[in-house]
Structure formats: structure tokens, C-alpha cells
PQR file with spaces between the fields and no chain letter, atoms N, CA, C, O and H, PARSE charges and radii, in Angstrom:
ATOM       1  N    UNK     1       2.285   -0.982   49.431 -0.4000 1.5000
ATOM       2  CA   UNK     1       2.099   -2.216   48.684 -0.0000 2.0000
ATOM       3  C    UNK     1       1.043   -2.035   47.591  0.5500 1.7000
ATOM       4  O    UNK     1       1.291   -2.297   46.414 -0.5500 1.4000
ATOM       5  N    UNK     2      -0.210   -1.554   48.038 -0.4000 1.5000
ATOM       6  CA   UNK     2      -1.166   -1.026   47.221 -0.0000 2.0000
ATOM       7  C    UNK     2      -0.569   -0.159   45.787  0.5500 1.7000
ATOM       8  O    UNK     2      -1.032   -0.364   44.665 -0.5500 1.4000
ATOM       9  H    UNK     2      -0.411   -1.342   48.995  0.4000 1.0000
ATOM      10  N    UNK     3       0.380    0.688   46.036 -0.4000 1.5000
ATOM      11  CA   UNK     3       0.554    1.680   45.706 -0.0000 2.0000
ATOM      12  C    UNK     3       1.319    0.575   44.385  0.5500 1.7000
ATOM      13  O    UNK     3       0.854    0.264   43.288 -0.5500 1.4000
ATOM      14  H    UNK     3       0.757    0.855   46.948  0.4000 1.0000
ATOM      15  N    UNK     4       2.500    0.226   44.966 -0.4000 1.5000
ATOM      16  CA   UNK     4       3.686   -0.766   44.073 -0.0000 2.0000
ATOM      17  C    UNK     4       2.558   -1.456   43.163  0.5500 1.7000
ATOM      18  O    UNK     4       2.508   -1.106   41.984 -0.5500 1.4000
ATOM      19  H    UNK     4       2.878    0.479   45.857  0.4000 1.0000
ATOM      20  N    UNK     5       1.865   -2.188   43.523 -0.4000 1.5000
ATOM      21  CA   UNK     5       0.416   -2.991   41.972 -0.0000 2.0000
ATOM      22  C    UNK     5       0.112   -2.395   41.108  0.5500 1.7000
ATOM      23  O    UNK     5       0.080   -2.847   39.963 -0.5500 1.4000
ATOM      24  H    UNK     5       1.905   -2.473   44.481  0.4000 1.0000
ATOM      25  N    UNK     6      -0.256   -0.971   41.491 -0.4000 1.5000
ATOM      26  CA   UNK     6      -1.174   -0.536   40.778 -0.0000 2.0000
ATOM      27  C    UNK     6       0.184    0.551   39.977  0.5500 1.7000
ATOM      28  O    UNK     6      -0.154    1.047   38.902 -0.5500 1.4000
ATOM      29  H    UNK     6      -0.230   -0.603   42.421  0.4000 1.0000
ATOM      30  N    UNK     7       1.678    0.900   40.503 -0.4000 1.5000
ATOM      31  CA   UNK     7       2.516    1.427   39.327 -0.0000 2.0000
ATOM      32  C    UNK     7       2.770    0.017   38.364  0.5500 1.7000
ATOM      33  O    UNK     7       2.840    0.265   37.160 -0.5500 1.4000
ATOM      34  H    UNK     7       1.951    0.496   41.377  0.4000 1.0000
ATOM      35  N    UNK     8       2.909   -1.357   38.733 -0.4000 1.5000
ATOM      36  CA   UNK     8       3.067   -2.388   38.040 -0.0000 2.0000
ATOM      37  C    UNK     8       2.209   -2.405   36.935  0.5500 1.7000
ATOM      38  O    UNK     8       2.398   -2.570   35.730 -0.5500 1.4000
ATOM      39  H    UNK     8       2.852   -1.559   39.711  0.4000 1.0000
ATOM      40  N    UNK     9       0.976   -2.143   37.797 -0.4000 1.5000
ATOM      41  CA   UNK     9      -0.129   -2.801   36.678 -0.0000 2.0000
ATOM      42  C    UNK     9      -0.008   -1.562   35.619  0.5500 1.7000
ATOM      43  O    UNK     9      -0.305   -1.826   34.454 -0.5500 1.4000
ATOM      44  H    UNK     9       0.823   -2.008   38.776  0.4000 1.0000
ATOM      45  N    UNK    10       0.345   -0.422   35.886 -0.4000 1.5000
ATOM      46  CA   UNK    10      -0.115    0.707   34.624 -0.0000 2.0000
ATOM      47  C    UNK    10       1.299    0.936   33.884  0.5500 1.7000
ATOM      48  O    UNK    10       1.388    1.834   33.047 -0.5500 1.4000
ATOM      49  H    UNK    10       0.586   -0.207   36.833  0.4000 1.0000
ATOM      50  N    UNK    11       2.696   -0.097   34.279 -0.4000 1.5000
ATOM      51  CA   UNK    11       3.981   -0.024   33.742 -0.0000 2.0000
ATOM      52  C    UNK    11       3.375   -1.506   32.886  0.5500 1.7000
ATOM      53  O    UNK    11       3.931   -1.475   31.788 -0.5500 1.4000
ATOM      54  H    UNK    11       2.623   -0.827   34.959  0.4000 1.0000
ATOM      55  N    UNK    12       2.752   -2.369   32.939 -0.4000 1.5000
ATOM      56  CA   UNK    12       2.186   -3.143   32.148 -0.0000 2.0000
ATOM      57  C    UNK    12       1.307   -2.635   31.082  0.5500 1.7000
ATOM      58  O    UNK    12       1.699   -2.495   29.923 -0.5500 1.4000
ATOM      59  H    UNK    12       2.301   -2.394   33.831  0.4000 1.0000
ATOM      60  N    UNK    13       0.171   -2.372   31.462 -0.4000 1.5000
ATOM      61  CA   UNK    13      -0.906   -1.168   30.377 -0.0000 2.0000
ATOM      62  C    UNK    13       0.261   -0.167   29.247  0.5500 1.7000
ATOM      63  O    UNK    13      -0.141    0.078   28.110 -0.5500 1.4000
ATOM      64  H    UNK    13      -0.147   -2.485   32.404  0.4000 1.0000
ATOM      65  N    UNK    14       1.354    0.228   29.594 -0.4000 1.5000
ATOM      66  CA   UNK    14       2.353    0.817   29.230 -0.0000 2.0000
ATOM      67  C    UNK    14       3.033    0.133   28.277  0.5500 1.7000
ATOM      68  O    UNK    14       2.977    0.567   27.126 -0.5500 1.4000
ATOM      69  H    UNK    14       1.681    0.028   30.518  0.4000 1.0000
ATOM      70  N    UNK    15       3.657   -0.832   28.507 -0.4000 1.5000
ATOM      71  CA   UNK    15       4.282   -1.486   27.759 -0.0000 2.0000
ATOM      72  C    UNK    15       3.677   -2.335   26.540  0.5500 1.7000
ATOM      73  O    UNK    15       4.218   -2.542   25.453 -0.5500 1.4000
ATOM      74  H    UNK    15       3.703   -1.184   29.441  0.4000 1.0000
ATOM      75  N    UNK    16       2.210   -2.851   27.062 -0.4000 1.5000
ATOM      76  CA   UNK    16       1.350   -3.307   26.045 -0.0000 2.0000
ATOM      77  C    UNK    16       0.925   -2.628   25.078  0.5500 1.7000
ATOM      78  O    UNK    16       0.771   -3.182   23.989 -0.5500 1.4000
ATOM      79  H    UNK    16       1.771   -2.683   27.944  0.4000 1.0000
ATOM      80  N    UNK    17       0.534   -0.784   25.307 -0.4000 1.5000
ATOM      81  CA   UNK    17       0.188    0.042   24.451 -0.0000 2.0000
ATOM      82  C    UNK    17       1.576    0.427   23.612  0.5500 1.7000
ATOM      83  O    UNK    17       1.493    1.132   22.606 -0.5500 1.4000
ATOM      84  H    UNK    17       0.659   -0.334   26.191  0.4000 1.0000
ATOM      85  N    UNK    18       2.776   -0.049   24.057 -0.4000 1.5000
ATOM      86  CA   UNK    18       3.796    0.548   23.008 -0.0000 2.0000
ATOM      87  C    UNK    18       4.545   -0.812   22.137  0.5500 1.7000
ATOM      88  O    UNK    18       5.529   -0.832   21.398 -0.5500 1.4000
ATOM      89  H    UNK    18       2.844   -0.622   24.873  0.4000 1.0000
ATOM      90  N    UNK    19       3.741   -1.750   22.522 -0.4000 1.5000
ATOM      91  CA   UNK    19       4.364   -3.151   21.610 -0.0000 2.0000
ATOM      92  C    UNK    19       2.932   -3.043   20.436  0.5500 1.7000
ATOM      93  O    UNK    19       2.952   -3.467   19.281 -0.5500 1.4000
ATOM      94  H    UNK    19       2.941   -1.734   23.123  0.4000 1.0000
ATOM      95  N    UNK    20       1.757   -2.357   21.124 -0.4000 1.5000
ATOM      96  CA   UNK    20       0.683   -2.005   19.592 -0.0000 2.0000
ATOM      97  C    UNK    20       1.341   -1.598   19.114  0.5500 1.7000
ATOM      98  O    UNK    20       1.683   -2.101   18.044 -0.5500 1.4000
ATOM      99  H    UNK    20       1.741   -2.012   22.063  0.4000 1.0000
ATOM     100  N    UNK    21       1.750   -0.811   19.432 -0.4000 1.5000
ATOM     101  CA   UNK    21       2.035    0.884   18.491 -0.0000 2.0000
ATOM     102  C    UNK    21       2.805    0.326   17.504  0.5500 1.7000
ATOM     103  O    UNK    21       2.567    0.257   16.298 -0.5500 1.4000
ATOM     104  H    UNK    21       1.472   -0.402   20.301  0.4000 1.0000
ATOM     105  N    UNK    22       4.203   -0.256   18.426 -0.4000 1.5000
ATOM     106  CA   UNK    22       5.106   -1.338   16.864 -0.0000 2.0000
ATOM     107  C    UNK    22       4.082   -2.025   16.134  0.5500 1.7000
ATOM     108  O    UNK    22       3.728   -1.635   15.021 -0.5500 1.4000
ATOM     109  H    UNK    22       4.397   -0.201   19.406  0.4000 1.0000
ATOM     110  N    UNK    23       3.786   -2.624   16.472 -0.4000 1.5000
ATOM     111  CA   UNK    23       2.931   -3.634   15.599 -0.0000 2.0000
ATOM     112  C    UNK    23       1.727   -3.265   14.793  0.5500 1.7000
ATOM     113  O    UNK    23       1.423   -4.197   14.047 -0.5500 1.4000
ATOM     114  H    UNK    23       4.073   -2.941   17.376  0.4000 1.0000
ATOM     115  N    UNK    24       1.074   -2.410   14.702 -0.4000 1.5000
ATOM     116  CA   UNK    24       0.673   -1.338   13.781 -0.0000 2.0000
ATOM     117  C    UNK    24       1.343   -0.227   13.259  0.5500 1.7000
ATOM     118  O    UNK    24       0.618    0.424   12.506 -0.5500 1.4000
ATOM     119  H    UNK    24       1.322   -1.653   15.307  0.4000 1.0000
ATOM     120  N    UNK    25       2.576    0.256   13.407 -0.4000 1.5000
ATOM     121  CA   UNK    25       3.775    0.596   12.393 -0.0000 2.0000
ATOM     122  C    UNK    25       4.111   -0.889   11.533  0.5500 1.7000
ATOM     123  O    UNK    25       3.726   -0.899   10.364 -0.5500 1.4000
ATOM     124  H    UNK    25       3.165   -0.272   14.018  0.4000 1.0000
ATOM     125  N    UNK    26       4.589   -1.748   11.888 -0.4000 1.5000
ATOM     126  CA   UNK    26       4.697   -2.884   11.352 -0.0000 2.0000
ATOM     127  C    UNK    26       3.781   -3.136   10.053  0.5500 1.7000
ATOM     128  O    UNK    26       4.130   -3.437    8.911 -0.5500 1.4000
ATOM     129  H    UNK    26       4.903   -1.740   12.838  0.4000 1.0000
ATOM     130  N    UNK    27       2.800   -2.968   10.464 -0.4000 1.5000
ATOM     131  CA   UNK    27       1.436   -3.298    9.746 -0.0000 2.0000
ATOM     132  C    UNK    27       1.354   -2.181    8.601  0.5500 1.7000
ATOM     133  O    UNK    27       0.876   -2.495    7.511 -0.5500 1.4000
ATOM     134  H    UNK    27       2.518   -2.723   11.391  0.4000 1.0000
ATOM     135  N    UNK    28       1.801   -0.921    8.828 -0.4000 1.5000
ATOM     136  CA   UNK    28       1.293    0.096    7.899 -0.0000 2.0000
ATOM     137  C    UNK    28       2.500    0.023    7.046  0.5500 1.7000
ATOM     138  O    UNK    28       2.497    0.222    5.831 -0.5500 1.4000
ATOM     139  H    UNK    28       2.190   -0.666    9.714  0.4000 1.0000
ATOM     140  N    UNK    29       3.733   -0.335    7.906 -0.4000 1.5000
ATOM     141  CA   UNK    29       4.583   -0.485    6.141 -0.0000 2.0000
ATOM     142  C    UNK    29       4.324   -1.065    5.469  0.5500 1.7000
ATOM     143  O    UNK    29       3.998   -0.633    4.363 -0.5500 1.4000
ATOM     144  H    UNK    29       3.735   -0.496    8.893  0.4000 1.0000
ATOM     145  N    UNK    30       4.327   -2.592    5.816 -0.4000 1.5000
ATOM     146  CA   UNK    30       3.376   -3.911    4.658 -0.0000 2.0000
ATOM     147  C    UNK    30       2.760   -3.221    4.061  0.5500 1.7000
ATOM     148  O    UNK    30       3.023   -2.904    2.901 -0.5500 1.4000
ATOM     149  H    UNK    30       4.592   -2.942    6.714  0.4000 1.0000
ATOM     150  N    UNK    31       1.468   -2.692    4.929 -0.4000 1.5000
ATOM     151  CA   UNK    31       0.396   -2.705    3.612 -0.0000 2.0000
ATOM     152  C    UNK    31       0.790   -1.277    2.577  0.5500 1.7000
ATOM     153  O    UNK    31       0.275   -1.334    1.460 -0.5500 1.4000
ATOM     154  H    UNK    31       1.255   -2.949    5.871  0.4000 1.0000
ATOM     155  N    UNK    32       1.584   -0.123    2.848 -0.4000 1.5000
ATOM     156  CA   UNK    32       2.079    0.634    2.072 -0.0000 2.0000
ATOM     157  C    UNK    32       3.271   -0.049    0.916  0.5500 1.7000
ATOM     158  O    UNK    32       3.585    0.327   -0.214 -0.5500 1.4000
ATOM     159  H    UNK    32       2.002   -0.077    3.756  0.4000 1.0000
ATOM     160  N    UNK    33       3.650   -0.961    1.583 -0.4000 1.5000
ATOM     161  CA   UNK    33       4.379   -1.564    0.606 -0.0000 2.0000
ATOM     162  C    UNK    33       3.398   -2.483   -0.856  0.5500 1.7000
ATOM     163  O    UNK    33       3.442   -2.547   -2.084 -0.5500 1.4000
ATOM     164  H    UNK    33       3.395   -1.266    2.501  0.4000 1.0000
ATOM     165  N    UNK    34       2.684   -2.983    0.159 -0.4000 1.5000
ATOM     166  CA   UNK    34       1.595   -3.789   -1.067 -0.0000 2.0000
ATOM     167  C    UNK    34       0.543   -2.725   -1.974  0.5500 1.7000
ATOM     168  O    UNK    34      -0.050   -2.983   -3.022 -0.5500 1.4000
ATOM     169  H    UNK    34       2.649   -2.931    1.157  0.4000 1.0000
ATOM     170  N    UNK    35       0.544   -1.667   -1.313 -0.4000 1.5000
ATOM     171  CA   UNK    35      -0.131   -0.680   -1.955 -0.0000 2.0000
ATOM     172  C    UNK    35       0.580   -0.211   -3.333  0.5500 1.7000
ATOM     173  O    UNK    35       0.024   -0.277   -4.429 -0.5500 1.4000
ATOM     174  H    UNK    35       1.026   -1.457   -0.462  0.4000 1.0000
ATOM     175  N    UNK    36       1.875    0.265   -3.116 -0.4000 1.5000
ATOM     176  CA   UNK    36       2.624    0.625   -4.019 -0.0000 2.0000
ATOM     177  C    UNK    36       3.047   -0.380   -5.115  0.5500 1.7000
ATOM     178  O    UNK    36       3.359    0.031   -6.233 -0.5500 1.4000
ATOM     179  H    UNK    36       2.327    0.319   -2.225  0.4000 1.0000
ATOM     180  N    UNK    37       3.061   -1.658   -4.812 -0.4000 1.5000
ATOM     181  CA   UNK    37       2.838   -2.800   -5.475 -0.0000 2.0000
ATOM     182  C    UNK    37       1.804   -2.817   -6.614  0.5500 1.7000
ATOM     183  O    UNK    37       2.026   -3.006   -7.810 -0.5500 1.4000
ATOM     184  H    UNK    37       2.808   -1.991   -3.904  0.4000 1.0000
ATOM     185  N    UNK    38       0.606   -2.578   -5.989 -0.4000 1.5000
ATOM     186  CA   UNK    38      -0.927   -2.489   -6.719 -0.0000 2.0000
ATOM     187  C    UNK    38      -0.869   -1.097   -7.630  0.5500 1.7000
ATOM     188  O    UNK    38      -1.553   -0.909   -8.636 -0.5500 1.4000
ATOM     189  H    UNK    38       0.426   -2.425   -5.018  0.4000 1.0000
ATOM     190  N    UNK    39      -0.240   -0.482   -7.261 -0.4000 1.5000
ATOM     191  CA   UNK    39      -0.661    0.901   -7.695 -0.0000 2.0000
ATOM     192  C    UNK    39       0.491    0.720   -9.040  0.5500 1.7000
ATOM     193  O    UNK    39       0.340    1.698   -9.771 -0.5500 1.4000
ATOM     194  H    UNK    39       0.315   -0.634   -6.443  0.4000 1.0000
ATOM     195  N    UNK    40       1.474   -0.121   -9.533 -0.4000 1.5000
ATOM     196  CA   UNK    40       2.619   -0.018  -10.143 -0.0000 2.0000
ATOM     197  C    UNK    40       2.221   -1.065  -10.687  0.5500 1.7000
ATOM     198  O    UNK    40       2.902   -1.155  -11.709 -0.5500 1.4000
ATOM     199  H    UNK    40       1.597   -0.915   -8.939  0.4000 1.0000
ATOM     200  N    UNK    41       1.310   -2.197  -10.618 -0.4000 1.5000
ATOM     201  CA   UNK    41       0.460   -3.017  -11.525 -0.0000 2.0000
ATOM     202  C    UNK    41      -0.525   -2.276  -12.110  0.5500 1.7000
ATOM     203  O    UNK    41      -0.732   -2.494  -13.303 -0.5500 1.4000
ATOM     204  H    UNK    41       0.757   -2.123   -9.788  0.4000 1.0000
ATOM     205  N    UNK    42      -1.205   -1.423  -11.530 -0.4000 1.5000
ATOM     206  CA   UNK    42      -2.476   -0.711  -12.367 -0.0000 2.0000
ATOM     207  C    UNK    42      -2.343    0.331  -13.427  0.5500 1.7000
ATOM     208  O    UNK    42      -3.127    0.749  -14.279 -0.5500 1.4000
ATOM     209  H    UNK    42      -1.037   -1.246  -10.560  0.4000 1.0000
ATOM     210  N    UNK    43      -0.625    0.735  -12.990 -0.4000 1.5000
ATOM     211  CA   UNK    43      -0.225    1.655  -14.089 -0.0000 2.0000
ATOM     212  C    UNK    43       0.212    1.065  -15.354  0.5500 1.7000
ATOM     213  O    UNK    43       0.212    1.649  -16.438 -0.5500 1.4000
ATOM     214  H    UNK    43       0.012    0.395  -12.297  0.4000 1.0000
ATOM     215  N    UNK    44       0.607   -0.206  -15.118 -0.4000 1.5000
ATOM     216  CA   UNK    44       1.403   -1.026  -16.234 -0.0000 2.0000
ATOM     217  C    UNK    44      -0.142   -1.914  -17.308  0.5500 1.7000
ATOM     218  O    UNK    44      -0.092   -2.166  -18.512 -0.5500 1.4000
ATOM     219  H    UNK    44       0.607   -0.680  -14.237  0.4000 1.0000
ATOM     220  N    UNK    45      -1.478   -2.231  -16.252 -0.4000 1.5000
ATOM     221  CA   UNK    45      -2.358   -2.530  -16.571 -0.0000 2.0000
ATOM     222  C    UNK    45      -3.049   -1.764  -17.800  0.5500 1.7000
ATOM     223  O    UNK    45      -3.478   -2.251  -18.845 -0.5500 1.4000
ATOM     224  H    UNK    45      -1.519   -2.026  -15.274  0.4000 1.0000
ATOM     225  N    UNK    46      -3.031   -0.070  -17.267 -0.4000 1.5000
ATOM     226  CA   UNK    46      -3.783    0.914  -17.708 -0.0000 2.0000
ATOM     227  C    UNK    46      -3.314    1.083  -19.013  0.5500 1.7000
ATOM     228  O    UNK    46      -4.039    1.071  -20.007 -0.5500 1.4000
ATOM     229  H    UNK    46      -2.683    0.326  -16.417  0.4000 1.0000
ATOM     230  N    UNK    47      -1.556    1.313  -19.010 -0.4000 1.5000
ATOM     231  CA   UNK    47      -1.222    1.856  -20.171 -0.0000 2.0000
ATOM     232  C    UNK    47      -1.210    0.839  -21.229  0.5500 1.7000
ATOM     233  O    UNK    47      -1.014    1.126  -22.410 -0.5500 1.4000
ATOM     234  H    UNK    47      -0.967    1.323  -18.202  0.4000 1.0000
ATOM     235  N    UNK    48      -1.493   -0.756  -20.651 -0.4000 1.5000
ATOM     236  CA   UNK    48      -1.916   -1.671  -21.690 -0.0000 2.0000
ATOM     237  C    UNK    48      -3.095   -1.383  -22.168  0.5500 1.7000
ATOM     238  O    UNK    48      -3.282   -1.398  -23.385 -0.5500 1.4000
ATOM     239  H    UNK    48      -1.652   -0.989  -19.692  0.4000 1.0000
ATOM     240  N    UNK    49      -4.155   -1.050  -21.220 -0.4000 1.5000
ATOM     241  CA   UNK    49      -5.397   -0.896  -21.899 -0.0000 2.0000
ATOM     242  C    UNK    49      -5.868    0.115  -22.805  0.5500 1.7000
ATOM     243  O    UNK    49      -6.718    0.205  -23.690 -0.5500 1.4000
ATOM     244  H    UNK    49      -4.003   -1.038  -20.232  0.4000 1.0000
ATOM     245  N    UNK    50      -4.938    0.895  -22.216 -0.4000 1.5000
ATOM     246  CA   UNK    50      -4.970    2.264  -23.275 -0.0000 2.0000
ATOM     247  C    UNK    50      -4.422    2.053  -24.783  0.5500 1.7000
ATOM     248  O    UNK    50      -5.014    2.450  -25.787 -0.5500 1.4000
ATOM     249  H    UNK    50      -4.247    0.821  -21.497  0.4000 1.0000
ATOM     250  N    UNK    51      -3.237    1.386  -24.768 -0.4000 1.5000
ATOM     251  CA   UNK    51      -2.889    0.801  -25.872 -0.0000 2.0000
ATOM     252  C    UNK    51      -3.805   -0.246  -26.555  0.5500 1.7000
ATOM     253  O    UNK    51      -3.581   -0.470  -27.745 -0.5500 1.4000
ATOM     254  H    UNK    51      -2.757    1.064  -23.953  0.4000 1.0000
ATOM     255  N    UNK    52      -4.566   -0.750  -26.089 -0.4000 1.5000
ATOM     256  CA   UNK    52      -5.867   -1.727  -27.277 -0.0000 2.0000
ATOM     257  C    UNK    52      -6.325   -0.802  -27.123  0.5500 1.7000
ATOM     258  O    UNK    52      -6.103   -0.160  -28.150 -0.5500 1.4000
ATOM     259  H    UNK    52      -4.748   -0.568  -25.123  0.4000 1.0000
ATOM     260  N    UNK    53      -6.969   -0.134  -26.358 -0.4000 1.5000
ATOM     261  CA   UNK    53      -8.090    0.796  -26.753 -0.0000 2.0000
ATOM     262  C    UNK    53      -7.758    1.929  -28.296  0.5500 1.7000
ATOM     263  O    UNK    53      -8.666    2.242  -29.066 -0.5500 1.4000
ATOM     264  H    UNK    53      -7.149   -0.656  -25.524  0.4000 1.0000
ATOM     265  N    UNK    54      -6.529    2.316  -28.441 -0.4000 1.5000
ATOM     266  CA   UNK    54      -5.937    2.647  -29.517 -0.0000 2.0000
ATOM     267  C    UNK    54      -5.903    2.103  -30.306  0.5500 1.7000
ATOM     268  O    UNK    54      -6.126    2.514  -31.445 -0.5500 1.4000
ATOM     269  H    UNK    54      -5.792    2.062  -27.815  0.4000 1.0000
ATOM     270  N    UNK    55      -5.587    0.879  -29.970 -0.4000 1.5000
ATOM     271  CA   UNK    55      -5.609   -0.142  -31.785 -0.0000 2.0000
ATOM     272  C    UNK    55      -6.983   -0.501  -32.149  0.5500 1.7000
ATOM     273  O    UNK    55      -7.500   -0.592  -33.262 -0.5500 1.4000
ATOM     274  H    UNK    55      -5.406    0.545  -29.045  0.4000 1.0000
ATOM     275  N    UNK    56      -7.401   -0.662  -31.132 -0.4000 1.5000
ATOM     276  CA   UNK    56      -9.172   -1.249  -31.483 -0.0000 2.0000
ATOM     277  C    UNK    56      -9.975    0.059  -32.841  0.5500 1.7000
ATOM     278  O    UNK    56     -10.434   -0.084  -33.974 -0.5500 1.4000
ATOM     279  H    UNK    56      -6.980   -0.588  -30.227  0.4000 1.0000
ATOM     280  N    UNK    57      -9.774    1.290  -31.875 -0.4000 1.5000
ATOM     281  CA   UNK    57     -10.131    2.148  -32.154 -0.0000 2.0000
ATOM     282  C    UNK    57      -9.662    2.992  -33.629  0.5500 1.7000
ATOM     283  O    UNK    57     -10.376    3.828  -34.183 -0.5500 1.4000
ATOM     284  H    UNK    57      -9.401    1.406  -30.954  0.4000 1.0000
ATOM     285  N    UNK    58      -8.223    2.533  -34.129 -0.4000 1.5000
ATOM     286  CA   UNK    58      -7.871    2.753  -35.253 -0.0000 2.0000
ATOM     287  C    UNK    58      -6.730    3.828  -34.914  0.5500 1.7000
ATOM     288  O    UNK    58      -5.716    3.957  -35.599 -0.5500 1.4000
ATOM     289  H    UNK    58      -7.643    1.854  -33.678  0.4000 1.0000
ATOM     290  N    UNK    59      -7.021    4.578  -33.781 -0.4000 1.5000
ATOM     291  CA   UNK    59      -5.778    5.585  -33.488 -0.0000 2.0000
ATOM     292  C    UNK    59      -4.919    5.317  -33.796  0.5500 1.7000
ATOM     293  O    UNK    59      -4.858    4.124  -34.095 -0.5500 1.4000
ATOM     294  H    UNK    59      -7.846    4.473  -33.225  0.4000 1.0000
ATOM     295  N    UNK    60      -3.702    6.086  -33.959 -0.4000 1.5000
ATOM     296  CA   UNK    60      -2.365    5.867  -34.405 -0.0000 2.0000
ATOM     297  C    UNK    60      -2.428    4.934  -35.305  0.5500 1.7000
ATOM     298  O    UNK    60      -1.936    3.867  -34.939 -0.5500 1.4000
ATOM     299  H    UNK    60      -3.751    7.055  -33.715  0.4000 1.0000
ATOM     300  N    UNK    61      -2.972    4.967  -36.627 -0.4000 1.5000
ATOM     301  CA   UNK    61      -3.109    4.368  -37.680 -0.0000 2.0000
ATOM     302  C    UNK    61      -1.950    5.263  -38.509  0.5500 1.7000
ATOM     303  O    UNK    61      -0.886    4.644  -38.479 -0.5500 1.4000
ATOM     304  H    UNK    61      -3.372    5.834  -36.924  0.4000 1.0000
ATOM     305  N    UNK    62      -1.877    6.078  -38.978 -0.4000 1.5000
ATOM     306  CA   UNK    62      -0.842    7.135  -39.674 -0.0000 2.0000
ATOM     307  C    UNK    62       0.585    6.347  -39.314  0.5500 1.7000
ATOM     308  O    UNK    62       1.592    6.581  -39.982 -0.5500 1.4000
ATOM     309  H    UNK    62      -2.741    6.581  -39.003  0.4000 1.0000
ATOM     310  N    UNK    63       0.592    5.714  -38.577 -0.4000 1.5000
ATOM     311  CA   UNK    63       2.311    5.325  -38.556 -0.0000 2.0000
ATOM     312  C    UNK    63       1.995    4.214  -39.247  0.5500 1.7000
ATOM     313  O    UNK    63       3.044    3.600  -39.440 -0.5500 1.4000
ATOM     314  H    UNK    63      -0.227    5.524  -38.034  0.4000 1.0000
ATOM     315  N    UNK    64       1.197    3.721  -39.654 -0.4000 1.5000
ATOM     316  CA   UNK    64       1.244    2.449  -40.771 -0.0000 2.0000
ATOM     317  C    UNK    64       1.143    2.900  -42.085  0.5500 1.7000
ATOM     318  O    UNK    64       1.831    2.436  -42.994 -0.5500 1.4000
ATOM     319  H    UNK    64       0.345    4.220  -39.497  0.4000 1.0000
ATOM     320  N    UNK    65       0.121    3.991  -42.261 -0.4000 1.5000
ATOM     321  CA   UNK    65      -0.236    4.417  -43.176 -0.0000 2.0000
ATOM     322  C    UNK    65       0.965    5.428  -44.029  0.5500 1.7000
ATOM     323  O    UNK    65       1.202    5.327  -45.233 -0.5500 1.4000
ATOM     324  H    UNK    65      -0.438    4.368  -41.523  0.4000 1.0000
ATOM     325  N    UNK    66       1.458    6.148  -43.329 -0.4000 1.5000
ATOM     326  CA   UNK    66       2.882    6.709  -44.090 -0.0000 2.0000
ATOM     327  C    UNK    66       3.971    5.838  -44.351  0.5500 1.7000
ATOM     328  O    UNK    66       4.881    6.172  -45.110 -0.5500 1.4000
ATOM     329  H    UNK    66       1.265    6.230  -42.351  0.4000 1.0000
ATOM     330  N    UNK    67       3.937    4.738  -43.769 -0.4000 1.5000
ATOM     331  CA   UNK    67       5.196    4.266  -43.745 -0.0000 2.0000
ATOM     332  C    UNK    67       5.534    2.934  -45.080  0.5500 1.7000
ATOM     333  O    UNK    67       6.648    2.417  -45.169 -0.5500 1.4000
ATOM     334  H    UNK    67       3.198    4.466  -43.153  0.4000 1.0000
């Protein structure tokens, strides 16, 4: 009888440690998903900023200037 509790209790401990496990897989796609999100805003951000930073700066002036 002793014996039967204590396989219960550690087929419980068992089952609880593998419904984490989903649920932090769960968790790491989201946030890899929102990552890749951020990371595909900062590229679209950057190459805006890079672009004023060019005009501010006068760069790529020659395509006005020849034309």
C-alpha cells in the first residue's frame, strides 16, 4: 500500500514536470515568434534611419546633381 502512494505520488511529480516542459515549449515559440517580429521592425526602422541619415548628411546628392 505504502509502496502504490508513493509510485502515485512520483507518476504525479511526472506528469506535472512534463505538462512544464509543454508549457515552456509553448512559451519559447511565442516569444521567438515576437522576437522575429522585433527584429524585422528594427531592420525596416534602421534602414529608415540610415536613409535620413543620408539625406541629412548630403550623401547621395550626385543623383540630383547629374540629373
Amino acid at each position: 500500500m505504502n509502496l502504490k502512494n508513493e509510485h502515485n505520488g512520483m507518476s504525479n511529480d511526472i506528469t506535472n514536470c512534463q505538462n512544464r516542459i509543454k508549457d515552456l515549449k509553448t512559451r519559447k515559440e511565442i516569444l521567438n515568434f515576437q522576437l522575429a517580429d522585433l527584429l524585422k521592425d528594427k531592420r525596416v526602422v534602421d534602414k529608415l534611419n540610415m536613409e535620413l541619415s543620408d539625406a541629412v548628411t548630403g550623401r547621395n546628392l550626385n543623383d540630383f546633381v547629374e540629373a
